[in-house]
N, C-alpha and C positions, 0 to 999 in steps of 0.2 A: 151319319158320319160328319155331315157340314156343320151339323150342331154342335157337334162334340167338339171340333175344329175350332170352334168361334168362344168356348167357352174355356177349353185349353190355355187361349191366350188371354183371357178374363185371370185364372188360374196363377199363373206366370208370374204376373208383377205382387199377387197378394202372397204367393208362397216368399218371394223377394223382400217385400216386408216383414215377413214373419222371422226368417233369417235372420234380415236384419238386426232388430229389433233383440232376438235372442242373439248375437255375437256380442251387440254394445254390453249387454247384462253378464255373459256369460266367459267367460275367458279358460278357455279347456279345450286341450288338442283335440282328444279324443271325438269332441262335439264336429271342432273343422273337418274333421276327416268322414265323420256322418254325412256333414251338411256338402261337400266336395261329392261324397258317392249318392246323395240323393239327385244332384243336379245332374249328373253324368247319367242317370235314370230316365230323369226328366227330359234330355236332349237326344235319348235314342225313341225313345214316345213321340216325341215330337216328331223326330225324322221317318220314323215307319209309318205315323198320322200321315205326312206329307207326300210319302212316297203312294198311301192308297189312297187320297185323294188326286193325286197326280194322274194313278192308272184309271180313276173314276170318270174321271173329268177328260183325258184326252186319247185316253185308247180305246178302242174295240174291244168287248167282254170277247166275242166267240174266235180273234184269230188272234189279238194280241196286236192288231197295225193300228194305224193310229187312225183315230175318224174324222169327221169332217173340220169340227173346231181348229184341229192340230194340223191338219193339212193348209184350212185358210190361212193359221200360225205361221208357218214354214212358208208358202207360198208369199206371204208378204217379206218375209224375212229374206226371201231368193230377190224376191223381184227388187225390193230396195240395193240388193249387191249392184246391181247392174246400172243404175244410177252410176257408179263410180267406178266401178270397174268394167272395160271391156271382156265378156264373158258370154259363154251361151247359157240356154236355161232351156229346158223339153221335159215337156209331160207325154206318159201314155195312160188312157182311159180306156181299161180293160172290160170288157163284159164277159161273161162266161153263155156263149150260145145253148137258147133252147132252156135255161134254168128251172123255168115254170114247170114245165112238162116235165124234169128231172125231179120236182117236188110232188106233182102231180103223182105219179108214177110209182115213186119208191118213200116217198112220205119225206117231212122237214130234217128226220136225223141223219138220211143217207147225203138231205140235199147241206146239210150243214157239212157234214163228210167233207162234196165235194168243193165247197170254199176254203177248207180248211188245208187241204190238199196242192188247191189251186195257187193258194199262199205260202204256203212251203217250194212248192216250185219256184213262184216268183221269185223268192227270199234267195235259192240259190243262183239267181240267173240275172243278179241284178250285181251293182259292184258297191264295195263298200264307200258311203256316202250317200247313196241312192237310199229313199224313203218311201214306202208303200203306206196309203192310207185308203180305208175303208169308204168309199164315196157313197153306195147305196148298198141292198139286196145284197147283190153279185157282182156289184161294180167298184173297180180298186182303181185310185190314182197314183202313180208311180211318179214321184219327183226325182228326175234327172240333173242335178247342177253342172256346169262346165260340161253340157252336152248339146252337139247340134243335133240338127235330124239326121245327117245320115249315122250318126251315133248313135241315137234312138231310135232308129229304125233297125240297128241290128241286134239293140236290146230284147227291142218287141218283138222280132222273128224269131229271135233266140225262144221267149218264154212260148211264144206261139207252137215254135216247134215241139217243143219239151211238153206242154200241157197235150196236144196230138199224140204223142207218142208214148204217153206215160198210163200203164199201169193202175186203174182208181181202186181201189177199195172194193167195191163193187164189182165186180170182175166182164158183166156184161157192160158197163158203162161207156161209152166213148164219147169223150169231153172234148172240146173247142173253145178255142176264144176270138170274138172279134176286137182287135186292137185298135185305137187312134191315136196317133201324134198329131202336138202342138210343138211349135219350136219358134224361140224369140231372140231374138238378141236387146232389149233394150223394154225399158220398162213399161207395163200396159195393167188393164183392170185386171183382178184376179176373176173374176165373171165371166168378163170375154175371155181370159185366155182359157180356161174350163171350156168354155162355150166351143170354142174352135175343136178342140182334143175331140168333145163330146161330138159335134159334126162330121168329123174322120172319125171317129166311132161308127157311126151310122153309117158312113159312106162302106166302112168294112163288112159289118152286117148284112148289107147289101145281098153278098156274096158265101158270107160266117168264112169262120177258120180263115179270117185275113186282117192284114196290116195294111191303115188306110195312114194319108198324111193331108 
């Protein structure tokens, strides 16, 4: 696809020429009006090119969130807000407890199931603005803009709640997440601040089915 991409716009300027070349010689409506419906051809090829290297390059194939690249993306783009605007900013770093043994057990499609599942929850429990991105396996980073912690801590109780208490596919399955927040006001490395979320990750783990800070 990247190939195809790079020679598209190889493509581009020689079709450009060729036009050309045939308006100077050629003087006939009928032609403009060819050459008008080829490029409007050409401009939607382009855009659908652009739009599946877009979902290539920065989404998740299996839930649709965005993945790691797209997440550092955004995460630089929050944290430079904050340079100039007085703002909060909080991540939650979701794990889905016990995953292995969930794959273990009922094999990779039930476990893909229940990511898939686990992301649709999110998806309702979060508000619009708010970004879920794919960080590992089973691990989702949820970008909160103009949120403190105790805003995202009711975010993350909220989803905690709803994945406990929800229904999987599976009908014996009983799913958990252990949550972490990070919350900053003011700009830091995109490393550490991951780093910290990922800490209160683990602090919740401790215990599963909790929200650490």
């Amino acid at each position: 696809m990247k190939v195809m991409f790079y020679r598209f716009w190889l493509i581009l300027p020689v079709l450009g020429f060729i036009f050309g070349v045939a308006g100077y010689c050629v003087n006939n409506r009928e032609f403009w009006i060819l050459v008008a419906g080829l490029q409007e051809v050409i401009y939607i090829l382009l855009f659908l090119i652009i739009k599946k290297l877009y979902k290539t390059a920065l989404l998740d194939e299996l839930t649709q969130t965005g993945n790691r690249r797209y997440l550092y993306l955004k995460l630089y783009e929050e944290l430079f807000k904050l340079e100039r605007n007085k703002r909060d900013l909080s991540v939650l770093l979701l794990d889905i407890d016990d995953f292995k043994a969930i794959n273990d057990k009922y094999g990779h499609i039930i476990g893909d199931n229940v990511i898939t599942e686990v992301v649709n929850i999110m998806k309702e429990d979060i508000r619009k603005g708010d970004s879920i991105f794919r960080f590992g396996g089973e691990e989702f980073i949820t970008v909160l803009p103009d949120t403190g912690l105790k805003g995202a801590q009711k975010i993350a109780e909220r989803i905690r709640a709803a994945v406990e208490g929800y229904s999987f596919t599976a009908a014996d399955l009983k799913i958990t997440v252990s949550i972490g927040i990070a919350a900053t006001k003011k700009p830091t490395a995109i490393k550490t601040f991951i780093q910290k979320a990922d800490e209160a990750m683990y602090r919740a783990k401790n215990s599963k089915n909790a929200v650490s800070c």
